[in-house]
LOVEX-424989 format. One record per residue (C-alpha): residue number from 1; x, y, z. Coordinates in Angstrom, 2 decimals. Example, Ala and Ser with C-alpha at 12.3 -4.5 7.8 and 13.67 -1.06 7.14 Angstrom:
BEGIN
n->1, c1->12.30, c2->-4.50, c3->7.80
n->2, c1->13.67, c2->-1.06, c3->7.14
This chain:
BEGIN
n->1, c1->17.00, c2->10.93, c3->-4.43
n->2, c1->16.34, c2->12.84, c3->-7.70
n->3, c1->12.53, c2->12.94, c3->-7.01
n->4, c1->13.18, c2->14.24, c3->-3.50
n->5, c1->15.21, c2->17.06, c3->-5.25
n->6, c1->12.65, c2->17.87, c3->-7.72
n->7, c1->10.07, c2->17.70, c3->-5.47
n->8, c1->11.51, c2->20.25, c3->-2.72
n->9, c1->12.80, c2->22.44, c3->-5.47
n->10, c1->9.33, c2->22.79, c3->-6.86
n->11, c1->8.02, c2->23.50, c3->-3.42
n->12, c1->10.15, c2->26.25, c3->-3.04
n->13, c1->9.84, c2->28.20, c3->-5.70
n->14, c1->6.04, c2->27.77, c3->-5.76
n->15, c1->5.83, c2->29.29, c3->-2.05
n->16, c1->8.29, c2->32.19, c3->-3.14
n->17, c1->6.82, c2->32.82, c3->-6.60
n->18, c1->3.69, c2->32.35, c3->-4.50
n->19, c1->4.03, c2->35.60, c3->-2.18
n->20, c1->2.71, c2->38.70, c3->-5.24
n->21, c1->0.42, c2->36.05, c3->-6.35
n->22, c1->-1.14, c2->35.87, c3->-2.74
n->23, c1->-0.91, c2->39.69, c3->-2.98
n->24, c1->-2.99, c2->40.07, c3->-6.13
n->25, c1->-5.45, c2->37.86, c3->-4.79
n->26, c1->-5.77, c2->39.19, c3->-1.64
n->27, c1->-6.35, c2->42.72, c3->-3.81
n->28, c1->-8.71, c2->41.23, c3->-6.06
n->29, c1->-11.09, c2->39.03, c3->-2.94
n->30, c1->-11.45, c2->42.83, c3->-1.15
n->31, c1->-14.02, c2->43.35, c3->-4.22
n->32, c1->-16.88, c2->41.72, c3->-3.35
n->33, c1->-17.94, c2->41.32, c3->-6.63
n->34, c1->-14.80, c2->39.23, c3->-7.01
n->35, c1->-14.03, c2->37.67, c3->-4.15
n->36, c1->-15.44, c2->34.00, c3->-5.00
n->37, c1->-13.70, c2->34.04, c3->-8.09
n->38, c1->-10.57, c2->34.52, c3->-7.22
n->39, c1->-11.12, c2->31.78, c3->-4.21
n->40, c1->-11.79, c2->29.59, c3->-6.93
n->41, c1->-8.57, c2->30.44, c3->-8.87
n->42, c1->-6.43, c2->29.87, c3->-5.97
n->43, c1->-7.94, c2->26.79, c3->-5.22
n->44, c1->-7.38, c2->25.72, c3->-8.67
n->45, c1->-3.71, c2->26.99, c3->-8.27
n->46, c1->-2.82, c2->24.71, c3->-5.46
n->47, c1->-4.70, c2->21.92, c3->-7.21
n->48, c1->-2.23, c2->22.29, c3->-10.16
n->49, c1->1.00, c2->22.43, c3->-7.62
n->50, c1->-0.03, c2->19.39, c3->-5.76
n->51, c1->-0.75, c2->17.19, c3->-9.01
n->52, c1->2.72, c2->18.72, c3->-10.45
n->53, c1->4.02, c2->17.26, c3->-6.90
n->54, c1->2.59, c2->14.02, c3->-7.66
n->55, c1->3.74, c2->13.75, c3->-10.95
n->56, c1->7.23, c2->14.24, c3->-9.60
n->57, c1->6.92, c2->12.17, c3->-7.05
n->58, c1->5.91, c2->9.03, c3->-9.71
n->59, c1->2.84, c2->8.30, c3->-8.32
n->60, c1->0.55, c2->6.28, c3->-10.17
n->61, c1->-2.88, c2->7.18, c3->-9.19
n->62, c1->-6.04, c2->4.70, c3->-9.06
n->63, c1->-9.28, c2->6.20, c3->-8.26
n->64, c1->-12.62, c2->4.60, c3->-7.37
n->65, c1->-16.15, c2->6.44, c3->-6.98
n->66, c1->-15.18, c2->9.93, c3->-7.68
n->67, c1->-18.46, c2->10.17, c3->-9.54
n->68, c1->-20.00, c2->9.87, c3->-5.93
n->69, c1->-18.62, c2->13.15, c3->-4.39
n->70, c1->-22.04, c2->15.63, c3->-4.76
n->71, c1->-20.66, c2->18.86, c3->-6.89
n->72, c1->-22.98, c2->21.36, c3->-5.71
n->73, c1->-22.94, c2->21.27, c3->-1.99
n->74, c1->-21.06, c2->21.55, c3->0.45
n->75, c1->-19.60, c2->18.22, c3->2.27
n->76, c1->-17.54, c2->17.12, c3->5.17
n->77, c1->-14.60, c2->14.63, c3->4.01
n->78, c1->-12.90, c2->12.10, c3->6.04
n->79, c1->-10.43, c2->9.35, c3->5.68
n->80, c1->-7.79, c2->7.19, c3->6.80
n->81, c1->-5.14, c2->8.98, c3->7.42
n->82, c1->-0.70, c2->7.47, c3->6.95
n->83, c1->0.90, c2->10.49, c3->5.37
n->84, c1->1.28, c2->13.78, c3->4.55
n->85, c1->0.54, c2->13.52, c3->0.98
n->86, c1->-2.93, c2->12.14, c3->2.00
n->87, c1->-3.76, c2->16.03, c3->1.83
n->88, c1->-1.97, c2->16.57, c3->-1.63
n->89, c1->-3.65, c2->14.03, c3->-3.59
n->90, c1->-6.97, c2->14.19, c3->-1.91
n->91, c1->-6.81, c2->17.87, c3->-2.24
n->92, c1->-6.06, c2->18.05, c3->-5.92
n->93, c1->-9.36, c2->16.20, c3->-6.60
n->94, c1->-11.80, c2->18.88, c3->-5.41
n->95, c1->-14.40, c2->19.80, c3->-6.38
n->96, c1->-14.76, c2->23.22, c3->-4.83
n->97, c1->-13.96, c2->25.17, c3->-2.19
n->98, c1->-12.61, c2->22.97, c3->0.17
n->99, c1->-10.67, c2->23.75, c3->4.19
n->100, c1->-8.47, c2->21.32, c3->5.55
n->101, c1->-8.73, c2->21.34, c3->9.11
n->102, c1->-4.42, c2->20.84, c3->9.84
n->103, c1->-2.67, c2->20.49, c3->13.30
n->104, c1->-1.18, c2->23.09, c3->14.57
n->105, c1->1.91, c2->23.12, c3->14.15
n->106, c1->1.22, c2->23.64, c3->10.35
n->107, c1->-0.06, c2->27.10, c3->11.38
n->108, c1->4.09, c2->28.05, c3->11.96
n->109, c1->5.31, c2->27.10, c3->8.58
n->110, c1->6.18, c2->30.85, c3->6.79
n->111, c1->4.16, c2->31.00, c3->3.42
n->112, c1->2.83, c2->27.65, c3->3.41
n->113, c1->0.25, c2->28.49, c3->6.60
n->114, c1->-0.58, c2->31.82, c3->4.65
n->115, c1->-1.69, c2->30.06, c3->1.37
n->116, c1->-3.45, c2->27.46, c3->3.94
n->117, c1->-5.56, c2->30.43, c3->5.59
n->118, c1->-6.46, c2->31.87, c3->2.03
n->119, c1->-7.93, c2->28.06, c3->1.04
n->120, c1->-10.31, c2->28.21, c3->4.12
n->121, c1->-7.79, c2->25.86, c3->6.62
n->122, c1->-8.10, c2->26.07, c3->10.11
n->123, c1->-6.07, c2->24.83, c3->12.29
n->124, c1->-6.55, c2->22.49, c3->15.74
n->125, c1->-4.60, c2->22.27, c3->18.78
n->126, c1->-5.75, c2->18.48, c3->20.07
n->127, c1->-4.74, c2->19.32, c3->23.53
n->128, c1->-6.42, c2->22.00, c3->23.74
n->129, c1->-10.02, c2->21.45, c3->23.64
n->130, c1->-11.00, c2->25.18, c3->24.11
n->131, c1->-9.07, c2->26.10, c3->20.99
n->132, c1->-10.56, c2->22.67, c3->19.54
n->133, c1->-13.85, c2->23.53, c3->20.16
n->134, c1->-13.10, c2->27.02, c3->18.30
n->135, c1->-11.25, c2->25.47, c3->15.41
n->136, c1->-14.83, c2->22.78, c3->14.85
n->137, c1->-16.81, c2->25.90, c3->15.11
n->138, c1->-15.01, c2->27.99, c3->12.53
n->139, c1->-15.22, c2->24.83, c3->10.08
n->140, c1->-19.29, c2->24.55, c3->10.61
n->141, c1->-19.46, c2->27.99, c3->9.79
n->142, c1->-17.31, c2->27.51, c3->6.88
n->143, c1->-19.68, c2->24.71, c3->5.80
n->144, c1->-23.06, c2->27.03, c3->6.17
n->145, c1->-21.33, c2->29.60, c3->4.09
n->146, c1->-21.10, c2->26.79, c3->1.35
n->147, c1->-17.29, c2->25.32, c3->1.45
n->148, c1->-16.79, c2->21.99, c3->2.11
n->149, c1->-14.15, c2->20.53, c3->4.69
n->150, c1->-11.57, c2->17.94, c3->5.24
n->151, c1->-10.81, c2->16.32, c3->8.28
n->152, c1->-8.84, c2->13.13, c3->9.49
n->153, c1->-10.79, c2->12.11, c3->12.01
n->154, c1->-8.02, c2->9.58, c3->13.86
n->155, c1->-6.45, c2->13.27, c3->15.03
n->156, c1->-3.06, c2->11.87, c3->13.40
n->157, c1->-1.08, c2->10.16, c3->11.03
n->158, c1->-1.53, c2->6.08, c3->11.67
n->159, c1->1.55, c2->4.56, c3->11.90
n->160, c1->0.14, c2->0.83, c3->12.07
n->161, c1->1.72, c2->-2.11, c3->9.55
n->162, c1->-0.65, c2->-1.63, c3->7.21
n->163, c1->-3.86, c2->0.71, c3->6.26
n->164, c1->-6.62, c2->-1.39, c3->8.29
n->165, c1->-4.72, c2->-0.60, c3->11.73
n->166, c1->-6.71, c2->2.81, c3->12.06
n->167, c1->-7.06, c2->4.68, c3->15.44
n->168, c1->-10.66, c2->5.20, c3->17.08
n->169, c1->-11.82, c2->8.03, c3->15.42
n->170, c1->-12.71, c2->11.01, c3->17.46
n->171, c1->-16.29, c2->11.64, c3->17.69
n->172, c1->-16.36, c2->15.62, c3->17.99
n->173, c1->-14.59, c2->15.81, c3->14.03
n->174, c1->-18.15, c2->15.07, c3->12.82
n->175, c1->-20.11, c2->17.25, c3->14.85
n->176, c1->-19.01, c2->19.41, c3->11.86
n->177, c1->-21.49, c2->17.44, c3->9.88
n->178, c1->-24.33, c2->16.68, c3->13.00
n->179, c1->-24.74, c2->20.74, c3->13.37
n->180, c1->-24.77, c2->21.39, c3->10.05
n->181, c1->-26.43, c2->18.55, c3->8.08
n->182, c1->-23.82, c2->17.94, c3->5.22
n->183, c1->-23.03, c2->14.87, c3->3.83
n->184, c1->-20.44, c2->13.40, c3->4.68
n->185, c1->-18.03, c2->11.89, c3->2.12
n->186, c1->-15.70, c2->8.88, c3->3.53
n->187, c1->-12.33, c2->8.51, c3->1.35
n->188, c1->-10.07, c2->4.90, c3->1.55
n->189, c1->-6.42, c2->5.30, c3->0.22
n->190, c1->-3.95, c2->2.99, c3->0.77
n->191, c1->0.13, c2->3.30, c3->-0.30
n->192, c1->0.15, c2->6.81, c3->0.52
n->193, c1->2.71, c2->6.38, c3->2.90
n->194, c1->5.01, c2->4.58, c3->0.70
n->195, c1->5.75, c2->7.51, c3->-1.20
n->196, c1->7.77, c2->9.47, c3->1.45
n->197, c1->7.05, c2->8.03, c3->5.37
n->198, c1->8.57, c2->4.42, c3->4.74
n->199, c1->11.60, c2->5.71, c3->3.98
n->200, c1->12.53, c2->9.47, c3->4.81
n->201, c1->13.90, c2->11.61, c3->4.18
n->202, c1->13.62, c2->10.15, c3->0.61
n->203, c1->10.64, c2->10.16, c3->-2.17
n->204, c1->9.70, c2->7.06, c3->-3.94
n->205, c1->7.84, c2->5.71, c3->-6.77
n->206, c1->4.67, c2->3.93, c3->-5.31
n->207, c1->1.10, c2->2.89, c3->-6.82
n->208, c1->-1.37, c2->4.66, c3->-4.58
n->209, c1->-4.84, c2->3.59, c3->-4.59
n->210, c1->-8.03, c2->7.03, c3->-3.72
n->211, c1->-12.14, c2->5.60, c3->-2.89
n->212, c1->-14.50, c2->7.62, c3->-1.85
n->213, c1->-17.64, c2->6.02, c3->-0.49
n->214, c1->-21.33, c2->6.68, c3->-1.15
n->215, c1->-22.24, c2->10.34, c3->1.02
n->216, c1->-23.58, c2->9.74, c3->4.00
n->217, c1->-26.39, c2->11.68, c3->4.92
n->218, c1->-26.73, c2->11.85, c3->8.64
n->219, c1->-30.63, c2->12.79, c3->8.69
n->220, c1->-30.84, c2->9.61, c3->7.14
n->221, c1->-29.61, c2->7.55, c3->10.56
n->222, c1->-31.13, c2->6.26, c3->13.03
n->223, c1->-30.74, c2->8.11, c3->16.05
n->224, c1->-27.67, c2->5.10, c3->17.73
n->225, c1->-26.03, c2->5.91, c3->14.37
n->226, c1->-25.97, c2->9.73, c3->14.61
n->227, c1->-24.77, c2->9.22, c3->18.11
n->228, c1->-21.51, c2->7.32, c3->17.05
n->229, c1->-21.43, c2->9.10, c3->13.67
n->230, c1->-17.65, c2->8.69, c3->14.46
n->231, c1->-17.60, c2->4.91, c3->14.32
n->232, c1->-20.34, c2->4.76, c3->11.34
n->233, c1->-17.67, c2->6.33, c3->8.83
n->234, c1->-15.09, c2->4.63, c3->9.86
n->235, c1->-16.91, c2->1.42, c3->9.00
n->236, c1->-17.38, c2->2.25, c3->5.86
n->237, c1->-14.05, c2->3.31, c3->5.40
n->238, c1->-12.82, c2->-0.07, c3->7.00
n->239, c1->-14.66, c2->-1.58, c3->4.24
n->240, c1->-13.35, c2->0.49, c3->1.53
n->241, c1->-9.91, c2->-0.38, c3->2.75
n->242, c1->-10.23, c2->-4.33, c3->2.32
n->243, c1->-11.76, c2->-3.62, c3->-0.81
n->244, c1->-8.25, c2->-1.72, c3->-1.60
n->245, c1->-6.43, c2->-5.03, c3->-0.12
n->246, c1->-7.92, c2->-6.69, c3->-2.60
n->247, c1->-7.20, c2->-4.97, c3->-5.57
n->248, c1->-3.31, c2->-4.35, c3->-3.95
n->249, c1->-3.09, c2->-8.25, c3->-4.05
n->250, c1->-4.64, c2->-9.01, c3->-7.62
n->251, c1->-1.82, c2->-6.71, c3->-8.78
């Protein structure tokens, strides 16, 4: 109960302290002389709220192949996807510039969605595959200007009995990667949702376990594999997961 408290207290006074901070910035990025600077600094802003979110939400992080993420070019991640803080401790461990591509819904939420926009988020609306076809568009264009991008590619949170009980990943949240050539970078975590789904409204203590997996570099496929680029990450993800298992269990 007292790390729910913390937590949404924190949140709250980050998005209100938040709004002359968003103004400065938005002053400073009309300079362009300036402008990828002070991307940078907000990125690393939100980095430092979600790891302060973390730490008040006791979890104990373990993270595998890190070293693997490439540093100086742009990539497309994806991963499993159980929880909302998924995004906050994935997004803490970037790089650089990095878009989230959200639902959305997300696109509603006064303050939040504004800080979202200024990191280089888009949103999607699934059931609408005009606007979905817009939103994958905006986030290969993001990618040829040199910022990387997130995406879960199972269109939602999983809500299986444990991490391996993924949903068929959608096929058109790579073309991202297909038009533009980036690698893409698959990410395993398991316990996410134990922090906050499992038991809502309510915050929990939990060992959470991050992967990422070699970059795939989708030049390098055979033509069947670029086809179900899709299904070729998830694979790999798959794997990472029962490697996760494994280490849950020795524990």
């Amino acid at each position: 109960m007292i790390r729910t408290i913390f937590v949404v207290i924190f949140v709250i006074l980050f998005l209100l302290l938040g709004i002359p901070v968003l103004g400065v910035f938005w002053l400073i990025s009309r300079n362009e002389k300036w402008k990828d600077s002070a991307a940078l600094a907000q990125l690393r802003i939100v980095q430092w709220a979600f790891r302060c979110i973390c730490v008040l939400s006791g979890i104990r992080l373990t993270v595998v192949g890190e070293e693997l993420v490439p540093k100086d070019e742009p990539v497309l991640y994806v991963g499993n996807h159980r929880s909302y803080f998924d995004i906050i401790i994935t997004y803490a461990r970037c790089p650089r510039l990095t878009g989230y591509i959200a639902k959305s819904s997300m696109e509603k939420i006064p303050l939040l969605s504004t800080w979202m926009r200024r990191l280089n988020c888009l949103f999607i609306n699934r059931d609408d595959i005009k606007a979905s076809l817009k939103t994958i568009l905006a986030g290969i264009e993001n990618v040829k200007s040199g910022i990387s991008m997130c995406i879960y590619p199972e269109g939602t949170r999983g809500k299986g009995d444990t991490e391996l009980d993924m949903l068929p990943f959608k096929e058109g949240s790579l073309k991202i990667a297909e038009k533009t050539g980036c690698k893409v970078v698959p990410m395993a975590i398991t316990g996410s949702a134990d922090v906050f789904e499992k038991h809502m409204p309510f915050i929990r203590k939990t060992h959470v376990f991050l992967t990422y997996g070699a970059p795939v570099d989708p030049a390098a496929l055979s033509k069947e594999e670029k086809k179900k680029l899709g299904n070729y990450c998830q694979n790999i993800i798959l794997g990472l997961l029962k490697e996760q298992q494994t280490q849950v269990s020795a524990k």
